[in-house]
N, C-alpha and C positions, 0 to 999 in steps of 0.2 A: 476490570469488567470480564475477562474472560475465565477468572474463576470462577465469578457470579455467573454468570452463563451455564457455566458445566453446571454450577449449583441447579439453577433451576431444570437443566437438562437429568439428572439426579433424581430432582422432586417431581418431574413431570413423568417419566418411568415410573416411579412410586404408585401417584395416583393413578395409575394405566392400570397397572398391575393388580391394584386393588381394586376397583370397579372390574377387571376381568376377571378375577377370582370368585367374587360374592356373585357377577352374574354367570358363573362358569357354575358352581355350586351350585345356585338357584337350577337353571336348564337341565342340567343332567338329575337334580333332586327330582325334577317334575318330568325328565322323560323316561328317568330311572322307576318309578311310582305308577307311569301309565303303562310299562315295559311290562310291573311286576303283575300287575292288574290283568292286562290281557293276554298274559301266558299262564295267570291261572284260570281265569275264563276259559282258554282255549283247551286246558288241560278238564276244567270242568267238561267242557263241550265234547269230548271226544268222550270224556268217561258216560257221560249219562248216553254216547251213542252206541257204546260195549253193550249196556246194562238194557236198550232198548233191545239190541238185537238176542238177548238173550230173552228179554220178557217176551218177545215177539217171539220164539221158538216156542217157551213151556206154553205159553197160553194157546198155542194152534193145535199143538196135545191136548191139553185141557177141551178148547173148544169141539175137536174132534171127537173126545169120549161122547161131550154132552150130544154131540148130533149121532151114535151108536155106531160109531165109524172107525173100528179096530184096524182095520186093515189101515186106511188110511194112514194110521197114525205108524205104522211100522215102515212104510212106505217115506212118510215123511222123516223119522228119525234117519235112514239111511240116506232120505236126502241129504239133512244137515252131515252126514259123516262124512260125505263126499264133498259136499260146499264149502266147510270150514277147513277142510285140509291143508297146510300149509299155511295158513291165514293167524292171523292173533287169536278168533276163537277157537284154533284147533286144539287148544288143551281143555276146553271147556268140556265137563263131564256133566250129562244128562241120563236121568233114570228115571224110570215111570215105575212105581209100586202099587199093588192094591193094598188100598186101604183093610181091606178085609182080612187078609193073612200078612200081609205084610212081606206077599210075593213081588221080585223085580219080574216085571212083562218085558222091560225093553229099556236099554241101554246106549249111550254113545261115550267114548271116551273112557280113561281108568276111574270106573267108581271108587267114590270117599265116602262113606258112610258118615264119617264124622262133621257132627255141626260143628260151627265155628262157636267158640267160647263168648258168652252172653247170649248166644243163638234166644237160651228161653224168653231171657225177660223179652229183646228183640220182636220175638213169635209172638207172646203172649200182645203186646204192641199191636204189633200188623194184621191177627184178627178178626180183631175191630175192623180193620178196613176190607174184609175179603179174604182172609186168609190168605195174607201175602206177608213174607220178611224176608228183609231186605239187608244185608251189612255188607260195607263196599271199603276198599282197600287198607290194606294194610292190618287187617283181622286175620289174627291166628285160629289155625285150629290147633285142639291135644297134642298132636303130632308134632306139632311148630312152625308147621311151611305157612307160608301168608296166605292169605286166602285176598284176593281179589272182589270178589263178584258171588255173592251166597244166595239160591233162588227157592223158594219153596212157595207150590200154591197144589189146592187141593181142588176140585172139581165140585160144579156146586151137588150132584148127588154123592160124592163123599165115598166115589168108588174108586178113584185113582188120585194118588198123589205125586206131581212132578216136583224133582229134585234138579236144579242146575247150579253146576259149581263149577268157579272159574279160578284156578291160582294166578295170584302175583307173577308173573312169566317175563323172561327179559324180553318175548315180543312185543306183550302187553304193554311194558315199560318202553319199548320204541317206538310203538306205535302212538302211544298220549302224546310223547315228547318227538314225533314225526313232524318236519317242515321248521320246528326249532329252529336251525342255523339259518336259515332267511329271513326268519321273524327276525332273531338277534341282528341278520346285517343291516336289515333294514332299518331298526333300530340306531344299531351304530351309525350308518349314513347321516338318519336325521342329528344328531343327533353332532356329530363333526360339524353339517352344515350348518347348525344350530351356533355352535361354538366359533365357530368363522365369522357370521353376523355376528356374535356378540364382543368378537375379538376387535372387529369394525367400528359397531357404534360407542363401544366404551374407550377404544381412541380416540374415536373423536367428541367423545362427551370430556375426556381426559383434554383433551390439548385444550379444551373452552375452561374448565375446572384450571388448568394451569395459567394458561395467558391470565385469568382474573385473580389467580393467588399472585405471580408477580407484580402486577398492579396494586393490586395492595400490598404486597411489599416493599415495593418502591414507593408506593406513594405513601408510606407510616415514614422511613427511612430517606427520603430524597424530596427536599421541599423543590427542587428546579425540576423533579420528573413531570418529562411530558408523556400522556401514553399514546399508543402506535398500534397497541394493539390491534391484532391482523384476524377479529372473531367470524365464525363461520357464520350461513344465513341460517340457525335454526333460532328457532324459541332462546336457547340459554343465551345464542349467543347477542339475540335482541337486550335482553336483561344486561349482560357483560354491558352492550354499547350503551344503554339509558346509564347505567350506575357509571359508565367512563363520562359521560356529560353532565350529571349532575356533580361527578367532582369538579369536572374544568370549571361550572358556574360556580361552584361553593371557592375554588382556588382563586378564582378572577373575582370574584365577589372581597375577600382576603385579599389579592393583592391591591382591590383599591379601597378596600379599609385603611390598607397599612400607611398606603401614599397619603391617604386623605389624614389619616393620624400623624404621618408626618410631616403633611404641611400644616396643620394645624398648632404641630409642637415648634414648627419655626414661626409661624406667623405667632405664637404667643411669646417665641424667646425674642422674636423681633419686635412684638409690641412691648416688652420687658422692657428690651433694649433702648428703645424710642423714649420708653418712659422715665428710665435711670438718664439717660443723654440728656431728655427734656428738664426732668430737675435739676440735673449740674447744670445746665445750660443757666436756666433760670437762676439759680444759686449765683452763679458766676456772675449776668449778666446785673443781679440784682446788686450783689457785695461793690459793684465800684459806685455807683450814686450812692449809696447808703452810706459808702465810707465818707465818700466829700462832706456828704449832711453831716456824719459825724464830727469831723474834721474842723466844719466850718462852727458848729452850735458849740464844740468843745473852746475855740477858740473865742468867740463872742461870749463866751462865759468865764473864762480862765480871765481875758482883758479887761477889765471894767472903764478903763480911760482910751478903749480903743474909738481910735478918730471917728468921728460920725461919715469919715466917704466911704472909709475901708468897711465898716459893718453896717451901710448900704450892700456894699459890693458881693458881702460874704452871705448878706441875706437873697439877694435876685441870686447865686448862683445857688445857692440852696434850693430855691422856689424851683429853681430849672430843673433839677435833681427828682426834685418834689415830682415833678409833671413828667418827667421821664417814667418813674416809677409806675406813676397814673395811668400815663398810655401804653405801658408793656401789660400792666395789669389787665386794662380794658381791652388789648389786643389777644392776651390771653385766653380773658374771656369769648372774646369771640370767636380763637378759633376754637374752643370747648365747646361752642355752641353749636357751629356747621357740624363738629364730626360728631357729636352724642346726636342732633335732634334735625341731622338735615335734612331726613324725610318729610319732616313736619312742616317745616318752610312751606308757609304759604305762597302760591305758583299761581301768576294770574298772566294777561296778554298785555305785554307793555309796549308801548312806542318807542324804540331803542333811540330812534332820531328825537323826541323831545327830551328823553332824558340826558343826551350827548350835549344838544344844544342848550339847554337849561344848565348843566353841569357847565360848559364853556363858558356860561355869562357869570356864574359865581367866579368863576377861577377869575374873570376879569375883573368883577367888584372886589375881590378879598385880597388879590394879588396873590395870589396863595404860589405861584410861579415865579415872582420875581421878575426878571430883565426876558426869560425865555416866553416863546411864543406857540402857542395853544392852537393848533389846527386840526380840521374834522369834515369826515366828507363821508356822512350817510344819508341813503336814501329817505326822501319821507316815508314811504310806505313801506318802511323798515318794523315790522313787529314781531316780535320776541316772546319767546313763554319764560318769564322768570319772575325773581323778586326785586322790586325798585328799588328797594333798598340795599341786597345785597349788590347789583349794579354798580348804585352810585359806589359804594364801599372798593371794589372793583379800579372803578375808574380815579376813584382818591386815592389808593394803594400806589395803581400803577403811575399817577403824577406825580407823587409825592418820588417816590422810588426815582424815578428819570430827574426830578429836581434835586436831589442830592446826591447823585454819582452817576450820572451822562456826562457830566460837564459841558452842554452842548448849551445850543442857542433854542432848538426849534423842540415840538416834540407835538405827536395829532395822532387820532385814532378816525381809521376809515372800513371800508367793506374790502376784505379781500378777496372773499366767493360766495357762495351761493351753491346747495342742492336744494333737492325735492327737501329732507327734512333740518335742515340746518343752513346758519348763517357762519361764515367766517372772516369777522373781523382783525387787524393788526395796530395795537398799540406801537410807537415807534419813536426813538427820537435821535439825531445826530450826535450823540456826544461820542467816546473815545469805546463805547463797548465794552467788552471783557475779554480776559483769555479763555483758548477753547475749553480750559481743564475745569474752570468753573461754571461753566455754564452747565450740566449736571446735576450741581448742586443749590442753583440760585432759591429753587423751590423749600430748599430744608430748614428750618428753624433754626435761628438765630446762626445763619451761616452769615459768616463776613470775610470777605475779598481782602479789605485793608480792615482790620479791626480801630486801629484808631483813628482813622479816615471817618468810618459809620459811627464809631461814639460820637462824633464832635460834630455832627450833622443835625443827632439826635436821634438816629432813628432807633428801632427797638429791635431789629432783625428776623421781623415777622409779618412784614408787611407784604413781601410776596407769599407767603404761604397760606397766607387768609387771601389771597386773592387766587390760589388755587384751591382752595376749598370751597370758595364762594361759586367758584366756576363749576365744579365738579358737581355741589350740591343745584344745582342749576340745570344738568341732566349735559354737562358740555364736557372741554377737554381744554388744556391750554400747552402752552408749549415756548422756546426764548431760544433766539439764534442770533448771530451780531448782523447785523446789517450792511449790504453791501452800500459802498462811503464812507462806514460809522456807524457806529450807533449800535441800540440793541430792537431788536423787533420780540413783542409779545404776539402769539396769535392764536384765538382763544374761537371756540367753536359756541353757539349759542340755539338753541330749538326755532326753527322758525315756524313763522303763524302766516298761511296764505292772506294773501288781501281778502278782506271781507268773508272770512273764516274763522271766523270767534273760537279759539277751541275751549272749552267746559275746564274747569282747574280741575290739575291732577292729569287729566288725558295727553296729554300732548307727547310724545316718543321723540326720544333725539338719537344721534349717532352722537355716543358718551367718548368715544375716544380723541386724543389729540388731536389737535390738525398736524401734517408734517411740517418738520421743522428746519428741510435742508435749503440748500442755499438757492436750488433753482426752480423752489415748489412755484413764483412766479414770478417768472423774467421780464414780463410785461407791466410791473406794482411802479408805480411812477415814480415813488420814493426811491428806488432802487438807485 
């Protein structure tokens, strides 16, 4: 990290440097451009105010002949010869001629006789306006000296013609370019100060421009990068914070794509799994009665003089076999049924006390328990949201189950509690229980404790797990702990229906999860 660091300390100089450069160029292009602009204006400015004060001079000549005021005008020339002395226009040369002979009346300064080269067309030009021409610096006369400032105007009776000529002079030249050096400092001031703000905000437009290129740096390169980015409060760096949140949402959006993708690819290698386990199960569970049937029908066929008790015998246990197969089949099918279409299970308001009590008087006509004894202690106005018939199914599972491997005497299902939205009763009977390590697994198909214990019983090894599906599809939860005594306790949670509360099929809400299953959920259960 700490070459990556210099790295971006590196990049982040870069992009400094460059926004300072481009707006370094820009400012000085644009103060350089308005520098150029107003020092030639100022230099125009000064010059049209040479050429005023010289038009100002011939024309008061002029004006003076027209008003027949000779004297004045001699008077006046020696003014200017005193006034411009030492000045920028003291090289200007003025001469008054008649027009008529072409005699000089009056002078200031060394007369030039010579017009400056194009003078005619020029003349011929200014005419037209008054008999005025005009050529301004850097015009040579024959001679080659520059001429400055060329004046010619003639009076409107046509008796005197003033001449004024101004050379190129290095006064002339200091006086346009006078006050210069402070135009330029000032200039230069702005112009530093300029460059200082710019030096300013392009750091810190630069540290916004970098904080957001290592961010996306990091973030193309580092799928764990978190960003930290430390953006200033302007505009960019508003933008920098929205695009740093719209990634965290796009990243956090991703990573519970990824999770929900990979629970998904274990819930299907586990539903794989459940499925390959279920068919060997099944397989397995099927190939030992199918083999007897084999066994016994290969035998009854190979014998022909075989005694009529023995193929009696070999027939009833084939029939057994037969009806094994039958009720693994039909138990199959039904747990196929809770888990494809439990939803569909029509749910209506059942009286859980008549069907307990109803179910107790079958168990007593059928015998369906044998020598053990059947006890039940619910409330009458015990009513339930389920299905009757998955119930009974329920309550035959779990007798059946306790009749062939409790080894007890007694076995009864009562109320264990009671909330606002649920019932929780306990199936329960005294036999010898299980070890704790199975009790985990009582719930999973064709799980067996003693395997040739449960074949010889008859049972199919699905009789508790359709009695968990039958719960679950029911909107409840179930749960098996051994029983303090003995025994094992089931205890299953079921939707309760207030007294004289009819609730509509389909409405009714339960707490869907287990009830707890530990040893002192109630210390007070009389069974205990």
């Amino acid at each position: 990290m700490p070459m990556f660091d210099k790295f971006l300390k590196k990049r982040a100089f870069r992009y400094r440097m460059k926004l300072f450069l481009v707006a370094f160029v820009c400012i000085w292009a644009l103060i350089g451009s308005f520098a150029w602009l107003q020092y030639n204006r100022d230099r125009f400015s000064k010059k049209r105010e040479i050429m005023a004060r010289v038009d100002q001079a011939a024309g008061r000549i002029v004006d003076s002949w027209s008003l027949n005021n000779a004297d004045l005008i001699d008077s006046y020339i020696d003014f200017l010869n005193r006034y411009y002395e030492g000045t920028a226009l003291g090289s200007m040369s003025l001469a008054v001629y008649d027009t008529t002979n072409g005699d000089l009346l009056n002078s200031i300064g060394t007369i030039n006789s010579e017009r400056p080269l194009g003078f005619e067309k020029a003349e011929v030009d200014s005419l037209r306006d008054g008999s005025l021409a005009v050529l301004i610096d850097d015009t040579r006369v024959p001679s080659g000296e520059k001429v400055f400032y060329y004046y010619s105007r003639v009076s409107p009776d046509k008796g005197i013609e003033v001449r004024a000529y101004l050379p190129l002079t290095p006064e002339i030249s200091n006086y346009i370019a006078s006050g210069g050096w402070l135009f330029w400092a000032m200039i230069l001031t702005v112009g530093l100060i300029g460059t200082f703000f710019v030096y300013l905000i392009t750091s810190h437009q630069a540290k916004n421009i970098s904080l957001l290129h290592e961010f996306a740096h990091r973030a193309a390169n580092d799928r764990d990068f978190i960003p930290m980015g430390e953006f200033p409060s302007d505009e960019l760096g508003d933008i920098s914070r929205q695009i740093i949140s719209i990634y965290n949402s796009r990243m956090q959006a991703n990573q519970r794509r990824e999770r929900e993708h990979l629970i998904a690819l274990k819930a299907n290698e586990e539903k794989n799994r459940m499925k390959r386990a279920l068919t060997n199960n099944i397989s397995h569970e099927l190939k030992t009665p199918i083999g007897i049937i084999k066994a016994y029908v290969e035998m009854m066929v190979t014998q022909e003089d075989m005694p009529e008790a023995d193929r009696r015998h070999f027939l009833l246990k084939t029939q057994e076999n037969v009806e094994r197969i039958t009720a693994m089949l039909n138990d199959l099918s039904t747990m196929t049924r809770l888990e494809e279409s439990g939803e569909k299970i029509p749910m209506k308001d059942v009286d859980f006390y008549d069907v307990v009590s109803n179910f107790a008087e079958e168990i007593k006509n059928t015998n369906l328990i044998g020598d053990m004894e059947f006890d039940f202690d619910i409330p009458e106005d015990c009513v339930v949201r389920g299905n009757e018939g998955l119930l009974l199914s329920v309550l035959n599972n779990l007798v059946k189950n306790a009749k062939a491997y409790s080894q007890g005497t007694r076995m009864g299902i009562e109320l264990f509690g009671r909330k606002e939205r649920c019932y929780t009763f306990v199936f329960y009977d005294n036999g010898i229980g299980v070890a704790p390590e199975h009790l985990a697994h009582l719930f999973d198909r064709f799980y067996r404790i003693d395997a040739g214990r449960s074949r010889k019983s008859g049972g199919t090894g699905l009789g508790l797990p359709i009695v968990k599906s039958a719960v679950n599809s029911m909107g409840g939860g179930i749960s098996v702990r051994n029983r303090r005594g003995g025994g094992l306790e089931f205890l299953f949670t079921l939707t309760r229906v207030a007294p004289g509360k009819a609730a509509a099929d389909g409405s009714a809400v339960s707490d869907a999860t287990a009830p707890e299953a530990d040893e002192g959920a109630k210390a007070d259960n009389p069974n205990n």
